[in-house]
C-alpha positions as CSV (number, residue, x, y, z in Angstrom):
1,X,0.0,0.0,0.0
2,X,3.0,2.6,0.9
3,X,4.3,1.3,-2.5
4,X,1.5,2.2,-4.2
5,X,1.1,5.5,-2.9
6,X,4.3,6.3,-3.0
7,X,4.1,5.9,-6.6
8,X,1.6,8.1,-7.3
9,X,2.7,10.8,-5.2
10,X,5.7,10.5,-7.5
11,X,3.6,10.5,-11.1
12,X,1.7,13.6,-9.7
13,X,4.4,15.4,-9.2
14,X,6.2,14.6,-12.2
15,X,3.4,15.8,-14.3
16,X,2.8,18.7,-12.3
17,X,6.5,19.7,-13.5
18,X,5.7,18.8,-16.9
19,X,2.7,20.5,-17.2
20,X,3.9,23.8,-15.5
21,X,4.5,26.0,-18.6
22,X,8.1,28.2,-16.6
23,X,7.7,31.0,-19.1
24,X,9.0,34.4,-17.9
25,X,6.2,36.6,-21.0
26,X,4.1,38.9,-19.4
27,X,0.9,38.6,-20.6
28,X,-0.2,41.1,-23.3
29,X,-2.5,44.2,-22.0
30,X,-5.9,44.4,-23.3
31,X,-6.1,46.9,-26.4
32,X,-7.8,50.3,-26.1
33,X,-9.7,52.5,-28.8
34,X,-12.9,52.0,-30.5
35,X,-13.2,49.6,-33.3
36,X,-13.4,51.8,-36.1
37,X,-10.2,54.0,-35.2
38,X,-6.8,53.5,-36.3
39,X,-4.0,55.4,-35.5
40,X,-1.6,55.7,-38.2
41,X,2.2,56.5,-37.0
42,X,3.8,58.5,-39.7
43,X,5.8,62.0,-39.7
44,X,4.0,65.2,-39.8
45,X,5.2,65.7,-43.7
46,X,3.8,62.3,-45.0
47,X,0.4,62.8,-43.0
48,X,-0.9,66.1,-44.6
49,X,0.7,64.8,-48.1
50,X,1.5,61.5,-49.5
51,X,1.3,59.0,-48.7
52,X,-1.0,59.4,-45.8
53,X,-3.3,61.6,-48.4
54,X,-3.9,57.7,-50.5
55,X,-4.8,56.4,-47.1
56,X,-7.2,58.5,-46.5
57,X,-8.9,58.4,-49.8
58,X,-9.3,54.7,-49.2
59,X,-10.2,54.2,-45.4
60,X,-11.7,57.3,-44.6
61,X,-13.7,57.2,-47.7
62,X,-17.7,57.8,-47.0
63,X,-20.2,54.2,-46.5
64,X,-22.0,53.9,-49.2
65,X,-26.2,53.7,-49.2
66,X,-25.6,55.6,-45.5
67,X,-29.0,58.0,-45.3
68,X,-26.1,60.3,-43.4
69,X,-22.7,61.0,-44.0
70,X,-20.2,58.4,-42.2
71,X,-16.3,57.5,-42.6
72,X,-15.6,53.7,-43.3
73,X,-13.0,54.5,-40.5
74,X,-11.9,57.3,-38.4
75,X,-7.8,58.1,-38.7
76,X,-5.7,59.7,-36.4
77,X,-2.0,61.0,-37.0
78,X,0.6,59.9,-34.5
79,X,4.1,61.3,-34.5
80,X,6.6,58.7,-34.9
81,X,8.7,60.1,-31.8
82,X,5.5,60.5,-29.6
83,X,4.4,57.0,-30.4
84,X,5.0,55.6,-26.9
85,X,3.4,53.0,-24.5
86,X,-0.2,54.3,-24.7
87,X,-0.6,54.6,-28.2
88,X,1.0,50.7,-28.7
89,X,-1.4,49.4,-27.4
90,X,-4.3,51.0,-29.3
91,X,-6.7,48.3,-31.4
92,X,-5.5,49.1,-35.2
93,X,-1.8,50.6,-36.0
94,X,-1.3,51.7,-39.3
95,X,2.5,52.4,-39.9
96,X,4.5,53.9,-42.4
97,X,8.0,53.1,-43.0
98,X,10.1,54.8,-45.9
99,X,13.4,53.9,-46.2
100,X,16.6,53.6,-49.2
101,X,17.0,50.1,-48.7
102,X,13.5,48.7,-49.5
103,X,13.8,46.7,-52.3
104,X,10.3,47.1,-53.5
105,X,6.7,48.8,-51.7
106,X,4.7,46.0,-49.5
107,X,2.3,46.0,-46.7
108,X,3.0,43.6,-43.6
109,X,0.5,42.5,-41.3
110,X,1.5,41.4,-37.6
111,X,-1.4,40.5,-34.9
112,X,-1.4,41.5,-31.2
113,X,2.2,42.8,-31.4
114,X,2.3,45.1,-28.1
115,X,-1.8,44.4,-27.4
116,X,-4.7,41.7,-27.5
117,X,-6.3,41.6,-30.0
118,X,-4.7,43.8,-32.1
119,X,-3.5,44.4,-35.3
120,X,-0.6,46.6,-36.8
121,X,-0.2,47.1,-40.5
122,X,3.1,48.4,-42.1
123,X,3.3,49.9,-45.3
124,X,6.8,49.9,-46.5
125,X,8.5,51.7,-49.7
126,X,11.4,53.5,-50.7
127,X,9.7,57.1,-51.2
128,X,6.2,58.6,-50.4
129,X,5.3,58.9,-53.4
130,X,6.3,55.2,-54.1
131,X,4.3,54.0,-51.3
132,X,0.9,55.9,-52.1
133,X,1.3,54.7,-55.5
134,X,1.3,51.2,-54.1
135,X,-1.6,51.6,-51.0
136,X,-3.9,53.0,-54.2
137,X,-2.9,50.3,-56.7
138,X,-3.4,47.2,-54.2
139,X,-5.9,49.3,-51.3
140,X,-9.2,48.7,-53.0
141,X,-11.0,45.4,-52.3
């Protein structure tokens, strides 16, 4: 009987070792903002012309068959160098990366990154104008 016990005493304890998941990750916060907002982290420059300007053409376009006037989405701009812990962990992220060394304009897609659920979309291109091009050619569904 002490045998028997014994040996479970042991089997629990081994699987309670192996089932223990010793993982040091935080978990992620929850995300904040409404549903329909995205905040779209690009310089000043690129948010009153291109290629913020093609963004908002397609995303803040009006609904269609609406009685009343209504944005498909509401955009806000956020400074790269003010985009910090509170906007990180906002619900949609819309970011615009132009560099030299892009070999050709894509958009990236990366889910709860700093927040859960969230989703953070890159556009990347070597120029603005490059990249508007691009978010007009492929932004349409």
């Amino acid at each position: 009987m002490k045998r028997l016990i014994f040996s479970m005493t042991f089997v629990i304890a081994v699987l309670s070792t192996v089932s223990c998941n010793n993982t040091t990750e935080q978990p992620k916060p929850d995300i904040s903002g409404k549903a329909g907002e995205i905040a779209v982290v690009a310089a000043k420059d690129q948010w009153e012309a291109e290629p913020c300007t093609a963004i908002r053409e397609i995303l803040a376009a009006e609904f269609d068959y609406l009685p009343q006037k209504e944005q498909l989405y509401t955009l806000f701009n956020v400074p790269p160098q003010s985009f910090n812990k509170v906007f990180q962990v906002h619900r949609n992220i819309l970011t615009i990366k132009i560099d030299d060394d892009e070999a050709e304009p894509k958009i990236s897609y990366a889910n709860d990154v700093w927040a859960q659920p969230q989703l953070v979309v890159t556009i990347s291109a070597k120029s603005e104008l490059e990249a508007a091009d691009y978010v007009r050619e492929h932004g349409k569904v």
